[in-house]
C-alpha positions in Angstrom: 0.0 0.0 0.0 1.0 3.4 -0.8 0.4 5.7 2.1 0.2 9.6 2.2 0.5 11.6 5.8 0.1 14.6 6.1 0.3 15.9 10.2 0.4 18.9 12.1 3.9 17.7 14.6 6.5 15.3 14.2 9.5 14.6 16.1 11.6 15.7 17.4 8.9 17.2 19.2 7.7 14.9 22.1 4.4 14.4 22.9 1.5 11.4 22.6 1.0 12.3 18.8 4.2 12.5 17.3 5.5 9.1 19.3 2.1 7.0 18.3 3.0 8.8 14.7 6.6 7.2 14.5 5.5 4.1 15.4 3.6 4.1 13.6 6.1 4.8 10.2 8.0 2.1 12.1 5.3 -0.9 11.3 4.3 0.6 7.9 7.9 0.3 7.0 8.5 -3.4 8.6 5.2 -4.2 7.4 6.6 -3.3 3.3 4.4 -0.6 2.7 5.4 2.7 1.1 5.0 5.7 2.7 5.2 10.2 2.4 5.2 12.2 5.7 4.5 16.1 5.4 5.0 17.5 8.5 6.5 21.1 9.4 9.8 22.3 9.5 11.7 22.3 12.6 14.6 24.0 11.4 13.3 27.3 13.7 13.8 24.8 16.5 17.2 23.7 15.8 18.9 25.7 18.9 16.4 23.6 21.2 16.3 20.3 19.0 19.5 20.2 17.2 18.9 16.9 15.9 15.7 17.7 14.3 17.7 16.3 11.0 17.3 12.9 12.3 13.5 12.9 11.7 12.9 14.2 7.9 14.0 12.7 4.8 14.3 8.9 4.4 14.4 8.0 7.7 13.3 4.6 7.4 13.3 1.8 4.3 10.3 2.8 2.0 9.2 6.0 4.6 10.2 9.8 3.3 9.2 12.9 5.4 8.9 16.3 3.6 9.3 19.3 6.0 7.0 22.1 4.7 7.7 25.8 5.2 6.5 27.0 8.4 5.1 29.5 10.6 4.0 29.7 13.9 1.0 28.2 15.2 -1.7 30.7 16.5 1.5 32.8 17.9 3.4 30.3 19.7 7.0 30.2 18.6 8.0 26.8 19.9 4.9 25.5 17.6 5.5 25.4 14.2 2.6 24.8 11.8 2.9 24.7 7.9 1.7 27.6 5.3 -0.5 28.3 2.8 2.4 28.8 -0.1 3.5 25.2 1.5 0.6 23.3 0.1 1.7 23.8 -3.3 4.5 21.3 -2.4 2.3 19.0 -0.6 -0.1 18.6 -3.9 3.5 18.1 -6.6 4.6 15.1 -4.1 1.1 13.7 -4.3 1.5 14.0 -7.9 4.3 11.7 -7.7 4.2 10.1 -5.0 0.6 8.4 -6.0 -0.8 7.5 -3.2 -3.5 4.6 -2.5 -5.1 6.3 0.7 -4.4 10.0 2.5 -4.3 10.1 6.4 -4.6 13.5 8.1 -3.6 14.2 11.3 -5.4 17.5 13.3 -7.2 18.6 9.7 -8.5 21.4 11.6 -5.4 22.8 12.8 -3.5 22.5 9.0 -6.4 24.3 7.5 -5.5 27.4 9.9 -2.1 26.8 8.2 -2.7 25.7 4.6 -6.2 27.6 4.8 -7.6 24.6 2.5 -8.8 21.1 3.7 -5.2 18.8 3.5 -5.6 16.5 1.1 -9.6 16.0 0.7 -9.8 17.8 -3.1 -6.9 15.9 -4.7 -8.5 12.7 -3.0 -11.8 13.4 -4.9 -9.7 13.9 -8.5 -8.0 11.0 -8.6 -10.4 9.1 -6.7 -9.3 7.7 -3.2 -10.2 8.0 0.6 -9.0 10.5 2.7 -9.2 9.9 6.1 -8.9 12.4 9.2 -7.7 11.8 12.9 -9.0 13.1 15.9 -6.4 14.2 18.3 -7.0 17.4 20.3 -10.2 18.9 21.0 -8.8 22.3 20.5 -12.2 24.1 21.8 -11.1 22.9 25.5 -8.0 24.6 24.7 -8.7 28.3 24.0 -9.1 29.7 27.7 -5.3 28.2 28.1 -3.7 30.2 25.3 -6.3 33.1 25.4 -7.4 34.7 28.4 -10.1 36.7 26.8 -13.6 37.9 28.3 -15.9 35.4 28.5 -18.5 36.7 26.3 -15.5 37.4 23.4 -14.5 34.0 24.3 -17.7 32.2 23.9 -17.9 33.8 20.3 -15.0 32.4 19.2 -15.5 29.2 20.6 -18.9 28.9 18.4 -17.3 29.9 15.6 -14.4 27.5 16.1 -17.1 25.2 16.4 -18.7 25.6 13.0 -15.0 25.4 11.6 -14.3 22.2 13.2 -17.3 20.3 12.4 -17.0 21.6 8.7 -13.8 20.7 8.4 -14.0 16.9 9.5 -17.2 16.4 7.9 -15.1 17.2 4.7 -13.7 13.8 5.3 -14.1 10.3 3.9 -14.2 9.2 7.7 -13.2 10.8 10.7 -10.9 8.2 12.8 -10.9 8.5 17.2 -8.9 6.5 19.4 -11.1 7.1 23.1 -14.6 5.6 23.5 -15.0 8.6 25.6 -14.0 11.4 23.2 -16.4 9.2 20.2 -19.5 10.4 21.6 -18.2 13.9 22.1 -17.4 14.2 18.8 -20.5 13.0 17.5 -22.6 15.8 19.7 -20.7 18.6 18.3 -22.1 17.4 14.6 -19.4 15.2 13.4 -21.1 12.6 11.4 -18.4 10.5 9.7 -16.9 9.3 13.4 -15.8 5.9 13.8 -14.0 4.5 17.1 -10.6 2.0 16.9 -8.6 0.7 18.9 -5.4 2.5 17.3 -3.0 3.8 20.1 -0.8 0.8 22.5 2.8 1.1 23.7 5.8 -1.4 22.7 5.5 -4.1 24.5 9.2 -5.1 24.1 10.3 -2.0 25.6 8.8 -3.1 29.1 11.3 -5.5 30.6 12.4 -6.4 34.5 15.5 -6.0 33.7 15.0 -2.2 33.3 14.7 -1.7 36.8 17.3 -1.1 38.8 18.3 -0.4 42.2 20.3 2.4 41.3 18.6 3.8 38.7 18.6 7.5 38.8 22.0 7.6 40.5 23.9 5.7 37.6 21.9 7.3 34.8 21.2 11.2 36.1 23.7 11.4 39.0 21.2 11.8 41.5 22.3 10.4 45.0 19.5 11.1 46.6 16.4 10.0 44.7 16.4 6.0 44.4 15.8 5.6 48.6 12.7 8.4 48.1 9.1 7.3 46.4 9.4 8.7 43.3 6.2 10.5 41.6 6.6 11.3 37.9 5.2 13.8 35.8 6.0 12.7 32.1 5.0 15.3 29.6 4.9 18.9 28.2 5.2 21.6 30.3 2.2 23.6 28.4 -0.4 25.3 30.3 -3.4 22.9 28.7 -1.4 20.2 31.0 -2.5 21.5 33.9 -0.6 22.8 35.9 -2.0 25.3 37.2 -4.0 23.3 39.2 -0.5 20.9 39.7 1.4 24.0 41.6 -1.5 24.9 43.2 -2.8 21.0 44.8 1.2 21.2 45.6 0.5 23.6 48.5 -1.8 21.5 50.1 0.0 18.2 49.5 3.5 19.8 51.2 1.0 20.2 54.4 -0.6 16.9 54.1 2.1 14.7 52.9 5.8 14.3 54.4 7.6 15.1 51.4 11.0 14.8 52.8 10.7 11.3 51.6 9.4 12.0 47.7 11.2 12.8 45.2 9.0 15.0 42.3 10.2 13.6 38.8 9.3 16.1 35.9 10.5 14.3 32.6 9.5 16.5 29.9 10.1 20.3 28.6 8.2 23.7 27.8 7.6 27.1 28.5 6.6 27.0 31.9 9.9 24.6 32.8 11.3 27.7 35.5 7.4 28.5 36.9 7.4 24.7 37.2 11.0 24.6 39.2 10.9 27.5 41.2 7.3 27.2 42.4 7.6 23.5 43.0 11.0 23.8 44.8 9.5 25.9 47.4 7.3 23.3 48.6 9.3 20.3 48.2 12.9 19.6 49.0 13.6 17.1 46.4 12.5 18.3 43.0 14.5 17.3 39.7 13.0 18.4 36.0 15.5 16.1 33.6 14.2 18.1 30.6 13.3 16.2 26.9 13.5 12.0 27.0 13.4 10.4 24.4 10.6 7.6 24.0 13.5 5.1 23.8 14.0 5.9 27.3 10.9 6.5 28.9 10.6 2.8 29.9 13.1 2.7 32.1 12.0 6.1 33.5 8.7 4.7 34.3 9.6 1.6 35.4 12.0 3.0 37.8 9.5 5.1 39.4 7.0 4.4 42.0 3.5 6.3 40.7 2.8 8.3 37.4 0.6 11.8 38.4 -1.4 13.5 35.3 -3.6 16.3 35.5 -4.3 17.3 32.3 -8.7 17.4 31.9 -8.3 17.8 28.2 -6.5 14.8 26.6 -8.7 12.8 24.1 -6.5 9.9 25.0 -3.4 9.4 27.4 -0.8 7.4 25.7 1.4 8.2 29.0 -0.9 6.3 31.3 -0.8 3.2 29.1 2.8 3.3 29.3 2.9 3.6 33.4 0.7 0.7 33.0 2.9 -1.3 31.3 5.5 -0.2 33.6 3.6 -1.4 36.1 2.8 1.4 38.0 -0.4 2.8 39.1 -1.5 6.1 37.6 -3.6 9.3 39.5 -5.7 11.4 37.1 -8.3 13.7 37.0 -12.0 12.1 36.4 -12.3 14.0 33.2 -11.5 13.9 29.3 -10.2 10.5 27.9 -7.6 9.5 30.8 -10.5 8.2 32.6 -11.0 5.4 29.5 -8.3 2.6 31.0 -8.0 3.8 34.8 -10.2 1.8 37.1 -10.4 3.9 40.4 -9.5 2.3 43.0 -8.0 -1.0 41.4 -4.7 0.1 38.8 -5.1 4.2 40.0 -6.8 6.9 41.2 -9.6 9.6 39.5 -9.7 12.4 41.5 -12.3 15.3 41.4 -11.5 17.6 38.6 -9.9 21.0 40.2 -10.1 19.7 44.2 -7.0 20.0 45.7 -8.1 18.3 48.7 -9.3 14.9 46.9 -5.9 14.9 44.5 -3.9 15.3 48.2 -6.3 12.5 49.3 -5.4 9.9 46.5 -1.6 10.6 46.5 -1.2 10.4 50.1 -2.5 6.6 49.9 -0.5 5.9 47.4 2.7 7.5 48.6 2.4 6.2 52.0 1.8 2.4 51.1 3.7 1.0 49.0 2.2 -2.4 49.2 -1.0 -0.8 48.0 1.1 0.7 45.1 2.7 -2.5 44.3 -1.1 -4.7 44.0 -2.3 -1.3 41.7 0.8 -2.0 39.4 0.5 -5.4 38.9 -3.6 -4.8 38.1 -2.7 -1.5 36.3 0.2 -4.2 34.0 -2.5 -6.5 33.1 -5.3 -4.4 32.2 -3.0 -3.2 29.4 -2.2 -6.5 27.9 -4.4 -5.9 24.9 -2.6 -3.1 23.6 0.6 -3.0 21.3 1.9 -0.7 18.5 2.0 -3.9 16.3 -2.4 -4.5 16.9 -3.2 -0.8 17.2 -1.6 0.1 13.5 -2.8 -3.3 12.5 -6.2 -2.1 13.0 -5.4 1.3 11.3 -4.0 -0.4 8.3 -7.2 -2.5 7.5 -9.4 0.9 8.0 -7.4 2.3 5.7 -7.5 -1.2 3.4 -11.4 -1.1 3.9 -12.0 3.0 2.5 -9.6 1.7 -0.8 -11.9 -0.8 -1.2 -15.3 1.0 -0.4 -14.0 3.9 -2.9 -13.8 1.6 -5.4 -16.5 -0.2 -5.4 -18.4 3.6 -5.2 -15.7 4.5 -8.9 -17.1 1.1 -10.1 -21.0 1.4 -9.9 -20.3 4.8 -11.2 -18.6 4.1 -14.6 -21.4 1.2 -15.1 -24.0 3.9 -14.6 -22.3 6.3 -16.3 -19.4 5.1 -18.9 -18.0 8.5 -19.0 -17.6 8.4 -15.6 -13.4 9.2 -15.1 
């Protein structure tokens, strides 16, 4: 199969999106297929990601990413998106490239960069699918970037709105990985939604002999942290990832919770990395932000830690709480957005109240304080993951994508018999 992608982010920046989207270029390219990436150009970022190099080009057998010209997204330096003169580049490598199926990730936030719909009206002319993704409900996301009266606000959300639903109804089929975000999606008018099974975690990756005793000393030079029960934060430091509300519940936990014997892990980088340091470090005595890892090493990260802590409300998925999972670590989360989809409160994690301190506090004390209570929610939390891989999840994705070639044309087919001058 020959397989055109076009996406709003790619490595090397780090978050749930661009990992699942190297994986999966990964299978395709074990799995023989051909495939053409357009992504933006991270050359802007090269003084933060130096080896953004590593990630365009042919990068793996059969798999070719195109960097497009770039600007930045809604005003945010550190987020490139691609525009409108770029487009013109994406439609000459279609042209050559040929493509059986197009997959679009975010349509909705490459049309604020292309101003067109990616991909759809070359689809139509030669006659194949073109499938969207559902990733970010970017609605939940405009009070974070925007602080604007609420009445100004609620404009532009409704008008967002309209945009949205437009755009992925423009689709062949609109693709979403939560059970929780599907129905969602389907109230705000989306009509072409179809839930899979398509995100999972490599399960080779996850191996005992990852932990170690000694872990943080021998691989950050931290003396002091493999003794402590260690609580990771593994993600962006954005303000959509909330924390606000982390620094905040922070005050209450250093009054609730002896934190002489905790050590805060923040694995992951952003604009609000000093905020995040300075504020925390006033609180806690054992704070340590080790910046960017790369997925290679999450793993071991998580599987030398002692509890995962998210509160993010807006995430349509949670590939990081999968991961824990298969680290075998239990996971505390707000009760809200698609997190909520593989935590079972109580057995493999906590769901706290959405924006109550006091109930976040709650939760983390248990789990800080016993760690045999930690150890039966990791076990439960490792085995309620066992149906997810990278290797089933694209497997599914594939056959979608097998399954609109073959709906498309059978549609081409009736059409010629009905009308021979069809094409």
């Amino acid at each position: 199969m020959k397989i055109a992608i076009i996406t709003s982010c790619f490595l090397p920046i780090i978050d749930g999106v661009t990992v699942s989207g190297f994986q999966r270029l990964k299978r395709l390219s074990k799995w023989g297929h051909e495939v053409i990436l357009f992504c933006p150009d991270y050359s802007s970022l090269k003084a933060d990601y130096p080896n953004w190099q590593d990630y365009t080009g042919d990068i793996l057998p059969g798999v070719k990413v195109i960097n497009l010209a770039s600007n930045s997204f809604v005003g945010l330096d550190y987020e490139p998106n691609v525009n409108r003169n770029s487009y013109q580049t994406v439609l000459k490598k279609l042209a050559e490239f040929q493509p059986d199926v197009i997959h679009v990730d975010e349509p909705e936030r490459l049309y604020v960069g292309f101003w067109r719909l990616a991909g759809v009206n070359y689809a139509k002319k030669v006659g194949i699918p073109c499938v969207s993704f559902f990733r970010t409900n970017f609605l939940d996301y405009l009070g974070d970037y925007f602080p604007l009266p609420q009445p100004i606000l609620a404009l532009i959300k409704f008008l967002l709105k309209q945009l949205i639903v437009w755009v992925y109804n423009s689709y062949d089929l609109t693709l979403v990985t939560s059970k929780i975000t599907y129905p969602k999606i389907v109230d705000l008018g989306i009509k072409n939604a179809r839930y899979g099974n398509l995100v999972g975690f490599d399960t080779e990756s996850f191996q005992d002999s990852l932990c170690q005793t000694d872990f943080f000393q021998s691989q950050y030079g931290l003396s002091q942290v493999d003794p402590l029960v260690k609580v990771v934060f593994l993600g962006r430091l954005y303000p959509d990832k909330g924390w606000d509300f982390t620094l905040d519940a922070f005050k209450t936990v250093s009054q609730q919770i002896d934190l002489t014997k905790v050590a805060i892990i923040v694995a992951g980088d952003g604009p609000m990395r000093e905020e995040i340091r300075s504020k925390l470090k006033t609180l806690a005595p054992h704070v340590y932000l080790l910046g960017r890892i790369s997925p290679e090493n999450v793993p071991a990260l998580l599987m030398n830690c002692d509890l995962h802590v998210t509160t993010s409300e807006k995430e349509t998925r949670g590939l990081t709480i999968l991961e824990a999972f298969a680290a075998g670590i239990p996971v505390i989360a707000p009760c809200s957005g698609g997190v909520v989809e593989n935590i079972d409160d109580g057995n493999n994690g906590y769901l706290y109240s959405p924006g109550d301190r006091y109930n976040f506090t709650n939760k983390l004390k248990l789990l800080v304080e016993n760690s045999a209570l930690r150890q039966q929610m990791g076990e439960r939390a490792k085995i309620s993951v066992q149906g997810y891989s990278w290797d089933r999840s694209i497997q599914n994705l594939v056959n979608i994508w097998q399954e609109e070639i073959e709906q498309k044309s059978m549609i081409d087919e009736q059409e010629f018999l009905v009308n021979p001058e069809y094409n």
